[in-house]
Every structure is written in C-alpha cells, then in structure tokens.
C-alpha positions as CSV (number, residue, x, y, z in Angstrom):
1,X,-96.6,-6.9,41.2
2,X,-94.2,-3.9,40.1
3,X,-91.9,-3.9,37.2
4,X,-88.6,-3.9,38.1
5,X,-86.3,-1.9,35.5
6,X,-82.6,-2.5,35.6
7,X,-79.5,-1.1,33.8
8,X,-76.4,-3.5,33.4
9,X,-73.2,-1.8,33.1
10,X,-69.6,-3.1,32.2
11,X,-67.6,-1.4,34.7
12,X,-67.3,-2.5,39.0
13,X,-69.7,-1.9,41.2
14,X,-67.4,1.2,43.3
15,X,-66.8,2.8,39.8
16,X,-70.0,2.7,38.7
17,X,-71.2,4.1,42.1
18,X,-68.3,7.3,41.7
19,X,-70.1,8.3,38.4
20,X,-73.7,8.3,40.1
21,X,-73.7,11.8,41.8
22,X,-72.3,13.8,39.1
23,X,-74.0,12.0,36.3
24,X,-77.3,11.6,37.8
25,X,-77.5,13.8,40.9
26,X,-77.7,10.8,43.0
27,X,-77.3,11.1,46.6
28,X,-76.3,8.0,48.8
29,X,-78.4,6.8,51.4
30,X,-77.4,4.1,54.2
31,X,-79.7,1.5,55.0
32,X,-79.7,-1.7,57.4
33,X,-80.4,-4.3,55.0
34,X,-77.8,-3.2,52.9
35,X,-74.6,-6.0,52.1
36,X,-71.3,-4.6,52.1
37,X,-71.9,-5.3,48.3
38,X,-74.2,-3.0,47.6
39,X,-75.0,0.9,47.6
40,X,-78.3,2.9,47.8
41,X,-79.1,6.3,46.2
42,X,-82.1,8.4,45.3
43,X,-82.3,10.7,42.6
44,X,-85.4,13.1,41.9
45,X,-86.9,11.3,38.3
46,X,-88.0,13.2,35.4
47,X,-91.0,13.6,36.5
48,X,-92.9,16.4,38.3
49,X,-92.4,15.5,42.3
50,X,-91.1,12.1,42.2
51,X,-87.6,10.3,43.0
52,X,-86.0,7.4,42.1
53,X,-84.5,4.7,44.1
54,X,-81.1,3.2,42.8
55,X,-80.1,0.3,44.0
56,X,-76.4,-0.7,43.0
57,X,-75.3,-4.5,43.3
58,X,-72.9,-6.8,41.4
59,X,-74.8,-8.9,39.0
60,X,-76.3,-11.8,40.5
61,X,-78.0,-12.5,37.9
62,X,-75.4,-13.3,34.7
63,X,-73.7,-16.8,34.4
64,X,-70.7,-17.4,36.9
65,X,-69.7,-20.5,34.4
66,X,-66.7,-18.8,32.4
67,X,-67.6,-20.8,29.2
68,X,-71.8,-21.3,29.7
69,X,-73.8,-23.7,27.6
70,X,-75.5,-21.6,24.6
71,X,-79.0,-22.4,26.3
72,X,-77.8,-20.7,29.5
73,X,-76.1,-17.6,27.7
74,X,-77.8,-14.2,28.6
75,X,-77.0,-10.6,27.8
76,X,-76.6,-9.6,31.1
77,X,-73.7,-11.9,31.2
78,X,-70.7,-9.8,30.8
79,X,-71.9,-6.8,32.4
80,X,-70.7,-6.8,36.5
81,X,-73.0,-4.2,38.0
82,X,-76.9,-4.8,38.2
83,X,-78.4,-1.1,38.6
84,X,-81.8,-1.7,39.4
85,X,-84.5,1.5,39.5
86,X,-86.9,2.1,41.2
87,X,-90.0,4.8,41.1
88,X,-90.6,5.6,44.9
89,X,-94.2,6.1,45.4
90,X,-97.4,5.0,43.9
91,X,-97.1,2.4,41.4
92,X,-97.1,3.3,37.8
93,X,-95.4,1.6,35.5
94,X,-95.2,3.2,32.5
95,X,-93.7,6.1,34.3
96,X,-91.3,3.6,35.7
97,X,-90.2,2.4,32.7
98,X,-89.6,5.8,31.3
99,X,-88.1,7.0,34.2
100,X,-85.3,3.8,33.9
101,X,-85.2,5.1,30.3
102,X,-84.3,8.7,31.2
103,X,-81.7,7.1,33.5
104,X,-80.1,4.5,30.7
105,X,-79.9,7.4,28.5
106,X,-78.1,9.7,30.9
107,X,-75.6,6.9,32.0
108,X,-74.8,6.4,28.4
109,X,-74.5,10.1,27.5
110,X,-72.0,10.9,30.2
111,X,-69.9,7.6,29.6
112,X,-70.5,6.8,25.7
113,X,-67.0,4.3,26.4
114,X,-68.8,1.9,28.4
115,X,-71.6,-1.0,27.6
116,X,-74.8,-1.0,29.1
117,X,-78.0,-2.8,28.8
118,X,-81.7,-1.4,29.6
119,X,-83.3,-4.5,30.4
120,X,-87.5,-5.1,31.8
121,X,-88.5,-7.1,34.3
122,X,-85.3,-9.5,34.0
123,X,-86.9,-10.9,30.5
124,X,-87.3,-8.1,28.0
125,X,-84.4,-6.4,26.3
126,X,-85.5,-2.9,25.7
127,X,-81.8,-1.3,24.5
128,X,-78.1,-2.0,24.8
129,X,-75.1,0.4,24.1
130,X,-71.7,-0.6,23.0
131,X,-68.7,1.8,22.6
132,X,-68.2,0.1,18.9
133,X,-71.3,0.2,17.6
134,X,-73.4,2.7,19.6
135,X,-77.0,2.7,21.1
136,X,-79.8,0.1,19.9
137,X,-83.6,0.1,20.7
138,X,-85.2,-3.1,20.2
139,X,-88.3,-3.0,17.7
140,X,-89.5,-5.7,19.0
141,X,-90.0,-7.3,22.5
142,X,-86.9,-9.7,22.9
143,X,-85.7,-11.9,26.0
144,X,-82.0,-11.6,26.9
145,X,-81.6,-15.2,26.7
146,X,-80.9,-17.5,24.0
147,X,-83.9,-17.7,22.1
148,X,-83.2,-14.1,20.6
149,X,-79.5,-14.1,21.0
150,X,-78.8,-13.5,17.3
151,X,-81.5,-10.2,17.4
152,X,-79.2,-8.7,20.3
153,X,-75.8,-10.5,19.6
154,X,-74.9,-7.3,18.0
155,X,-75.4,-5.1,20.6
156,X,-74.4,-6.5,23.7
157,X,-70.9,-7.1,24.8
158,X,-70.0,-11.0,25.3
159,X,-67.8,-12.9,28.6
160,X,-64.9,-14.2,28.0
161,X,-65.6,-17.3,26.4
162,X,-69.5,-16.1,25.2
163,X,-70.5,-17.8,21.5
C-alpha cells in the first residue's frame, strides 16, 4: 500500500485552490469522480520527470463536534482544507514524502500568515506552521491525536473550543 502525504491548511477550500497555480505551478484538471467539493491539479514535483497529483477537499477527517472530548482531539482539527499529494507514477515512497515536503514548504513560504500541517499517512505528524510561532519539524515520530498532543500543542492551531 502507498503512503498517502497530506498538507492541512487553515484557509477554505476555493482560497486555498486560488493560491495553487501561482504558488506551485499547479494546473487544474477535471475529472468524473470529482464532488462539487473538491478540485484536482498536477504539478511537475522536484524531481527529474515526475508530477504530482493534488487533490484538494475539505477536511473530512477533523472532528465536526465543536467542543470534542480530549481523547477525540486531533491536529488536523481546526484546519478546513485536506490537500492530499500524490507522486504519479511508480511507487516510491521516500520520494513521495519528500516531494509532499517540497510542497508544505513552498505553501508556507508563499503564505507565512496561514497554519498548516505536513501530516503522514493520517497518523504521523511530520511539521506544522503557525503564523505566531513559525515552522516546527518533529524530532520524533508523533501521532496527531491525543496521545502526543502536548509535543504538538505548540505548533498547531486549535477549533474553537480545542483544550
């Protein structure tokens, strides 16, 4: 099974998808699975002869609850937009990873003013970026769940009504 990279961004879906071409170089592709939710783009990666696949989509993930339980509290939480990337081709994961890397870093130079979270797989934490108190790479592998909430408490921005 692939990894599955995604950046979580505090901003709406249509914003996030007006910064994509001129940050990135993103073009918008249509597709027929599509929801009227979502949006599509490629990218060409870092890498020699490779693209990317962006797929933009609110955050399905994060608690709906308004006030969740602290064992249900994740970081992804209070960020709206789920940017999930994808290395198109053969598999390769640590060039996926990188690649997602490249792209969290680029999204964060370009808009320094707005959180964001690099997150692995849906269960590691690799870095997070608030406005406040800048860019932080885990040392360590975390979860974005309550068992390391104090490690990333820090770094991540909370909901409205997050402990």
């Amino acid at each position: 099974m692939s990894t599955s990279d995604n950046v979580f961004v505090d901003a709406a879906v249509e914003e996030l998808a007006g910064w994509l071409p001129g940050v990135l170089g993103a073009r918008p592709l249509t597709a027929d699975w599509l929801t009227e939710q979502q949006r599509l783009f490629v990218v060409a990666a870092e890498s020699p002869d490779r693209e990317l696949s962006l797929l933009l989509s609110p955050n399905e993930y994060g608690d709906a609850e308004p006030e969740p339980e602290p064992e249900d509290f994740s970081a992804i939480d209070g960020y709206p937009a789920d940017l999930q990337v994808r290395l198109v081709g053969p598999r390769d994961d640590e060039t996926q990873q990188r690649e997602c890397r490249a792209v969290f870093e680029r999204l964060v130079a370009a808009r320094p003013d707005v959180p964001m979270l690099l997150v692995n797989n849906l269960d590691t934490l690799i870095a997070a970026h608030l406005p406040e108190a800048g860019t932080h790479y885990f040392d360590k592998s975390i979860t974005p769940d309550d068992p390391d909430i104090e490690t990333w408490r820090p770094w991540v921005r909370l909901p409205a009504g997050g402990s």
